[in-house]
C-alpha positions as CSV (number, residue, x, y, z in Angstrom):
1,X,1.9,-24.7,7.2
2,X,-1.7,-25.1,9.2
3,X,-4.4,-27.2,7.0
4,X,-6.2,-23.7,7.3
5,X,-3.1,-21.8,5.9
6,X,-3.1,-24.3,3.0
7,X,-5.6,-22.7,1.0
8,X,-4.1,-19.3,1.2
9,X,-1.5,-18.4,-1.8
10,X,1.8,-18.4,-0.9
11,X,2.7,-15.8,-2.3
12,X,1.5,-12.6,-4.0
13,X,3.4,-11.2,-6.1
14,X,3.0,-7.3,-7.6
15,X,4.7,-6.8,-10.6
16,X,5.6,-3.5,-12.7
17,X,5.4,-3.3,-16.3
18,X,8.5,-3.1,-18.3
19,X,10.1,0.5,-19.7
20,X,7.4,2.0,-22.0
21,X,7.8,4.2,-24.8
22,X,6.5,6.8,-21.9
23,X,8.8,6.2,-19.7
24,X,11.4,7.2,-22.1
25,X,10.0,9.8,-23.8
26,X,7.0,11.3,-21.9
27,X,6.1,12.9,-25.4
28,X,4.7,9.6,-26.9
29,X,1.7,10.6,-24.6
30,X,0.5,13.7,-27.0
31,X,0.1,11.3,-29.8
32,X,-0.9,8.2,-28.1
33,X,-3.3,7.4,-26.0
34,X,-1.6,6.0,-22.1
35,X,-3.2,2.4,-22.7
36,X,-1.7,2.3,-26.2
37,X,1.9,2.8,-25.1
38,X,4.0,0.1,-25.9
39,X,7.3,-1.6,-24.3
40,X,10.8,-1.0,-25.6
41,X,13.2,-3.4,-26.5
42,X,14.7,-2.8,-23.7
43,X,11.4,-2.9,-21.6
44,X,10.5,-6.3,-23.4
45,X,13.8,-8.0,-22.2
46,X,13.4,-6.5,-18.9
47,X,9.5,-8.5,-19.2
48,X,11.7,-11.8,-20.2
49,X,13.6,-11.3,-17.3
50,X,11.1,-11.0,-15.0
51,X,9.8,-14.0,-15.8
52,X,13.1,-16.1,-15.1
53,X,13.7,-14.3,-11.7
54,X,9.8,-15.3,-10.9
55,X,10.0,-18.7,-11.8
56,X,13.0,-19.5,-10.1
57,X,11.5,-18.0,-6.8
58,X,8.3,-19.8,-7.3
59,X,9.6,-23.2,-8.1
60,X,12.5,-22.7,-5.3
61,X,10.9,-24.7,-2.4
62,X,11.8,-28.1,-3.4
63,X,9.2,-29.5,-0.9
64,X,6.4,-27.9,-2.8
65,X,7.1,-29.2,-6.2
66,X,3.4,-29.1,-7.3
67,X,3.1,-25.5,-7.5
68,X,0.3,-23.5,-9.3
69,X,0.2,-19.7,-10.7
70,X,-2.5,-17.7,-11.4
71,X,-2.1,-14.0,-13.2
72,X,-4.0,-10.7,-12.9
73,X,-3.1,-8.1,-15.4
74,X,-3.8,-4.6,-16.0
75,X,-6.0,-4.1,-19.6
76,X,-2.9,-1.5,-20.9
77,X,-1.0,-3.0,-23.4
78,X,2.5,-2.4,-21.7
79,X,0.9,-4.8,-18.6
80,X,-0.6,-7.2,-21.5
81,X,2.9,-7.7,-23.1
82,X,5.0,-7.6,-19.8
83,X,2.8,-11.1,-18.8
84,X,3.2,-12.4,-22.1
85,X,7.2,-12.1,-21.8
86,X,6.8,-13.5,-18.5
87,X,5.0,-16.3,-19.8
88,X,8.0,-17.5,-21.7
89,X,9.4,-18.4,-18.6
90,X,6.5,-21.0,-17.4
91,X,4.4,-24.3,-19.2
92,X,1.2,-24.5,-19.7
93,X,0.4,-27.1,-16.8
94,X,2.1,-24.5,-14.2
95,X,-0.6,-22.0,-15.1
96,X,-3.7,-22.0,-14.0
97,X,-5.5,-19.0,-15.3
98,X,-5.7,-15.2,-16.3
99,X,-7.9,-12.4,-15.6
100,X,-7.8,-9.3,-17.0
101,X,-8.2,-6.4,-14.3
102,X,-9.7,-2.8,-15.3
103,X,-9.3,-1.8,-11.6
104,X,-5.5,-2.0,-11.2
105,X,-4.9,-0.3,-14.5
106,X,-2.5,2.8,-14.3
107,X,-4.0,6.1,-12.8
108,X,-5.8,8.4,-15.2
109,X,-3.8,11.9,-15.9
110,X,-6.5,12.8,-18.6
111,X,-6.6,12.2,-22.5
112,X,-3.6,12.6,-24.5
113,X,-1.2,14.9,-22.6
114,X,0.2,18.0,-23.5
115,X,4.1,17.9,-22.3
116,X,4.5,21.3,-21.1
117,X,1.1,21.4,-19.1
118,X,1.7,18.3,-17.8
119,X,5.0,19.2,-16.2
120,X,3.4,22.3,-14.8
121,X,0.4,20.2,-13.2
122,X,2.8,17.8,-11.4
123,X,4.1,20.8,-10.2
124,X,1.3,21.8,-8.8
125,X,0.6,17.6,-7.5
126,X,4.0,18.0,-5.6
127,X,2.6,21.6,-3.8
128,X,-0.8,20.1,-3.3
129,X,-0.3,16.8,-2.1
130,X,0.6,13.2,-4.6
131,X,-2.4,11.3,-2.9
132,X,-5.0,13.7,-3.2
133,X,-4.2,15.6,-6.1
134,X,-6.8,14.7,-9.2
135,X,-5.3,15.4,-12.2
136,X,-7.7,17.2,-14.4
137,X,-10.2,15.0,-16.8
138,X,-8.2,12.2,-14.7
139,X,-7.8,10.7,-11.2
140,X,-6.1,10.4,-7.9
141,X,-4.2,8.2,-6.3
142,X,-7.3,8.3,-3.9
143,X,-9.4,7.5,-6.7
144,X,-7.0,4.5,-7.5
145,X,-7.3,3.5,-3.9
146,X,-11.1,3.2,-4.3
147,X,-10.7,0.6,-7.0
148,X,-8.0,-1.3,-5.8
149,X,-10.0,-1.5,-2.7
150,X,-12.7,-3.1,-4.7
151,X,-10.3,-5.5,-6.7
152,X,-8.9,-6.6,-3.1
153,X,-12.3,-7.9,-2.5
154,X,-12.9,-9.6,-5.2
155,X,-9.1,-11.1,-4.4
156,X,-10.4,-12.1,-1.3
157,X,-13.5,-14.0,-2.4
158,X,-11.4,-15.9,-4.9
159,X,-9.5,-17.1,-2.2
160,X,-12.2,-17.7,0.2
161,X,-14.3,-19.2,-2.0
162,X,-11.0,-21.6,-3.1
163,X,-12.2,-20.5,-6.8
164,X,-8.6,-20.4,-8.2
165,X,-6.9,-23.5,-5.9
166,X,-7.9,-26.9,-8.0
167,X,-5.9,-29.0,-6.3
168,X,-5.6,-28.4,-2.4
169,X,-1.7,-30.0,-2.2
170,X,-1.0,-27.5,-4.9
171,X,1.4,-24.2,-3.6
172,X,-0.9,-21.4,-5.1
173,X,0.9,-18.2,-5.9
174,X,-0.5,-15.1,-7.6
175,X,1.3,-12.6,-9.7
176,X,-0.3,-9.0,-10.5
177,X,1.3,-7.1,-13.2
178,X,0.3,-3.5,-13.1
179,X,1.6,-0.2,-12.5
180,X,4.0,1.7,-10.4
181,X,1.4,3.5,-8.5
182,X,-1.3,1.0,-8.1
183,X,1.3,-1.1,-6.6
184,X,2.1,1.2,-4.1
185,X,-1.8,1.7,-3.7
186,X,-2.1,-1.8,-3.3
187,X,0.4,-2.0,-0.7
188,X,-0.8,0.8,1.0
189,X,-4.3,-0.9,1.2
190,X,-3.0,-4.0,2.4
191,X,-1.1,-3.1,4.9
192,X,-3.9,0.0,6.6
193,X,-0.5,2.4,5.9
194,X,-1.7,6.2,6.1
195,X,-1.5,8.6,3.5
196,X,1.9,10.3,4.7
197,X,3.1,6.8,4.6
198,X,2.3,6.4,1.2
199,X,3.8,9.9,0.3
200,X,7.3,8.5,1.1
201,X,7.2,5.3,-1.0
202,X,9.5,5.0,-3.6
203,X,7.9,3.9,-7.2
204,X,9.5,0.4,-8.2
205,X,11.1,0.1,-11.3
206,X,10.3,-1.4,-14.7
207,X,9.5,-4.8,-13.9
208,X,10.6,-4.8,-10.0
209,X,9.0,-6.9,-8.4
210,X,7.4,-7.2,-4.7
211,X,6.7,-10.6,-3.2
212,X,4.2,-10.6,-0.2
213,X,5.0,-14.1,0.9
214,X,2.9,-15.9,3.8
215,X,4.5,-16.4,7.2
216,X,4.3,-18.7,9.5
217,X,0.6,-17.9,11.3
218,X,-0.8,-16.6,8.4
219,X,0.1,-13.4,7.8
220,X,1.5,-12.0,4.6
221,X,5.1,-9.5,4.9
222,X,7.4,-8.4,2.8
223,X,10.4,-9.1,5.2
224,X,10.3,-13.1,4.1
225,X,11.9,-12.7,0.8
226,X,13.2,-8.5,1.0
227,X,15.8,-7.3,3.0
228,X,15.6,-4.3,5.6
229,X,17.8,-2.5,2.9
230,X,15.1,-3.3,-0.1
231,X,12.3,-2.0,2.0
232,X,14.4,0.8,3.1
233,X,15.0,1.6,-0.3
234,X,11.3,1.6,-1.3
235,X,10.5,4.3,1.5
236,X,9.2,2.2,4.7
237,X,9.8,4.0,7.9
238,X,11.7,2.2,10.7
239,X,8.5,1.2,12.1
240,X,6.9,0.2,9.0
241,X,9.7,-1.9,8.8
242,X,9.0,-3.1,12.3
243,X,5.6,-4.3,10.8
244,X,6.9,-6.3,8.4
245,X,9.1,-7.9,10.6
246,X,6.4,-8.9,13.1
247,X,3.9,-9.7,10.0
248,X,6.6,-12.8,9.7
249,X,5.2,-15.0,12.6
250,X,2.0,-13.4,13.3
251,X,-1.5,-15.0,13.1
252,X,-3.8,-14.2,10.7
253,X,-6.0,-11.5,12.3
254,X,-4.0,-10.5,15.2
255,X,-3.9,-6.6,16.0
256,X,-0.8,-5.2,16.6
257,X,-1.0,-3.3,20.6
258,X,2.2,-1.1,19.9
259,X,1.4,-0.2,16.1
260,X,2.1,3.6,16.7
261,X,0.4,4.8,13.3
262,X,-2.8,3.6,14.4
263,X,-2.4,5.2,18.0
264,X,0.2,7.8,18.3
265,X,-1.2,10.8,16.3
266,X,-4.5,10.7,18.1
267,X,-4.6,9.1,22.0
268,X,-1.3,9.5,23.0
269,X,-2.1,12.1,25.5
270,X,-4.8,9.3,26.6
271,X,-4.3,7.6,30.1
272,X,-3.7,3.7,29.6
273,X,-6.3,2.6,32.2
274,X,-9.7,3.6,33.3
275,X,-8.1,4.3,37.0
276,X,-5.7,6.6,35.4
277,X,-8.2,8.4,33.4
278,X,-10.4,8.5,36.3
279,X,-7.1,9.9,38.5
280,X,-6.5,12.5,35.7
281,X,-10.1,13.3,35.9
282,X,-10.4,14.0,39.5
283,X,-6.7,16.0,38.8
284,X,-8.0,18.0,36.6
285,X,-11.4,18.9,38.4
286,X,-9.3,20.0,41.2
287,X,-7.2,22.0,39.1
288,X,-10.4,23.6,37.9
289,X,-11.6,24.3,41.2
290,X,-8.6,25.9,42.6
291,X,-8.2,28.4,39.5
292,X,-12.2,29.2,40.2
293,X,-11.3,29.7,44.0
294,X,-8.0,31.7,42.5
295,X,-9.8,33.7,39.9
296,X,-13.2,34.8,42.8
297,X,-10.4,35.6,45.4
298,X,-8.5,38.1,42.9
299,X,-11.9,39.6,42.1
300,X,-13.0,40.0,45.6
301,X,-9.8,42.0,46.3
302,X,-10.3,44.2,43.3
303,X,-14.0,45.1,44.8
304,X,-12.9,45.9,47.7
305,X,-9.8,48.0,46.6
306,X,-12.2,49.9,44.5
307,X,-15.0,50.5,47.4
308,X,-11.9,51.6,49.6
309,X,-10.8,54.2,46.7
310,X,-14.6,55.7,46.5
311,X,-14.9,56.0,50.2
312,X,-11.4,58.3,50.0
C-alpha cells in the first residue's frame, strides 16, 4: 500500500441491524414509534454474530496486526443495540471511537403506521417508483440520498483531515451500522449508480454485512472480499459487476472511458471524434440539401401539371 494510501481506511464496512420486532411483525409499528423498535432474541444473536464474523475479517491480515476500528451508528435503538452486541466481539484498545449518526437513520414512512394503509401505500410505491416515492408525513429514498450525501462528506473530511487515524502504522477500518435502505443509498452514492440501478438492488439481511475494502491504487470495491455470486445476489448488473472488478486495481480518481451507464443512454448516437462529427455533419447537410432539391423539383412539376390542366 502507497504512503498516500496509508491514511485511507481499509476498509468500510456497512452493516444492517439485527431482526426487529418490525421485521417480524410489521404491527409493532401502530403502537411503537420506528426508532423504538427493539431486536429479537433472535435479532440480538444475529448482532453477536456479526461481531465475530467482523472481527475475524478485520484482524485477518496478519501483517497488519495493529489494526484500529472506528463505528458510526444510526440513533434507532435496533442500530444502537446491534453495535453493542458487536462490541462483545472487540477490546477496548481496538476501538477507537463512536459517533452517533442522525443522517443514516432508517427512512421515514410517517408516525406510527396503520397496517392496512401501509400495505396499500407500498402498493402504490411499487406502481410509482421505490426511489421517488415519498411516503406521506415521511420520506424518499431520494430524501435519504440527500442526507447520506451529506454524511459522505463529513466521512470524507474525517479522513482527509486524518481526524479518526491516531497512529499512522495503524490499519484503520470503519463500520456503519444502519439500515437496509440507507445502505443501499449509500452504496448507490458511492459508486454514481443511477436510479434504475438502485431499483434492482436487493435489501441485505439482518445483520449482512458489506465490506468496501481498498484495492491496490486506491480505490474501494466490493469484488476484494464478495464473490461475483454475492454481488449477483444483491442485484448488480453484469456491468456493475464489471465495475467492481476494475475498482480492484484502479487509482484513486481515475474515470472509467467504457462505463456505459454514464454514456450509453445519452451520446451513443454521438460520433467518437470531431472528424467524424464534422463527416456526419457535412452528411447530413447534403442529405438536407438533396431532399430540398427533391421536395422544389416535385413542386415544380405539380405547377406545371396544374397550368397544363387550366390551359385544356
Amino acid at each position: 500500500m502507497s504512503q498516500e494510501n496509508k491514511l485511507l481506511p481499509r476498509r468500510i464496512i456497512l452493516v444492517r441491524h439485527g431482526e426487529s420486532e418490525g421485521n417480524l411483525d410489521t404491527a409493532a409499528y401502530t403502537t411503537t414509534p420506528d426508532h423504538k423498535i427493539q431486536l429479537t432474541d433472535s435479532g440480538l444473536l444475529q448482532a453477536q454474530e456479526a461481531g465475530a464474523r467482523l472481527h475475524a475479517l478485520i484482524s485477518s491480515n496478519p501483517s497488519s496486526p495493529e489494526w484500529r476500528v472506528y463505528f458510526y451508528v444510526s440513533p434507532y435503538d435496533r442500530t444502537r443495540s446491534t453495535l453493542r452486541e458487536i462490541g462483545r466481539s472487540f477490546s477496548r484498545r481496538r476501538v477507537i471511537g463512536v459517533r452517533e449518526e442522525c443522517r443514516i437513520r432508517e427512512q421515514d414512512f410517517g408516525n406510527f403506521q396503520v397496517k392496512e394503509r401501509m400495505r396499500a401505500t407500498k402498493k402504490v410505491r411499487e406502481r410509482f417508483g421505490r426511489f421517488f416515492y415519498r411516503f406521506p408525513e415521511g420520506e424518499s429514498a431520494a430524501d435519504v440520498f440527500d442526507r447520506v450525501s451529506s454524511f459522505l462528506e463529513s466521512l470524507w473530511r474525517d479522513i482527509d483531515m486524518n481526524r479518526l487515524h491516531i497512529n499512522p502504522s495503524h490499519e484503520l477500518n470503519f463500520v456503519i451500522v444502519s439500515h437496509g435502505l440507507t445502505s443501499r443509498v449509500f452504496l448507490m452514492k458511492w459508486f454514481k449508480w443511477t436510479v434504475e440501478q438502485f431499483e434492482a438492488l436487493n435489501n441485505p439481511g439482518n445483520s449482512e454485512i458489506r465490506v468496501m475494502e481498498l484495492g491496490q491504487g486506491g480505490d474501494y470495491s466490493l469484488a476484494i472480499h464478495h464473490s461475483e455470486e454475492e454481488l449477483e445476489k444483491w442485484g448488480l448488473s453484469p456491468e456493475m459487476i464489471a465495475d467492481q472488478k476494475w475498482r480492484v486495481h484502479a487509482h484513486k480518481g481515475e474515470w472509467k472511458e467504457d462505463c456505459k451507464w454514464y454514456f450509453g443512454d445519452f451520446f451513443d448516437h454521438l460520433a467518437d471524434s470531431d472528424k467524424e462529427c464534422e463527416h456526419e455533419a457535412i452528411k447530413e447537410e447534403e442529405e438536407e440539401k438533396n431532399v430540398n432539391l427533391l421536395t422544389n423539383s416535385e413542386d415544380n412539376n405539380e405547377e406545371e401539371l396544374c397550368n397544363g390542366k387550366c390551359c385544356r
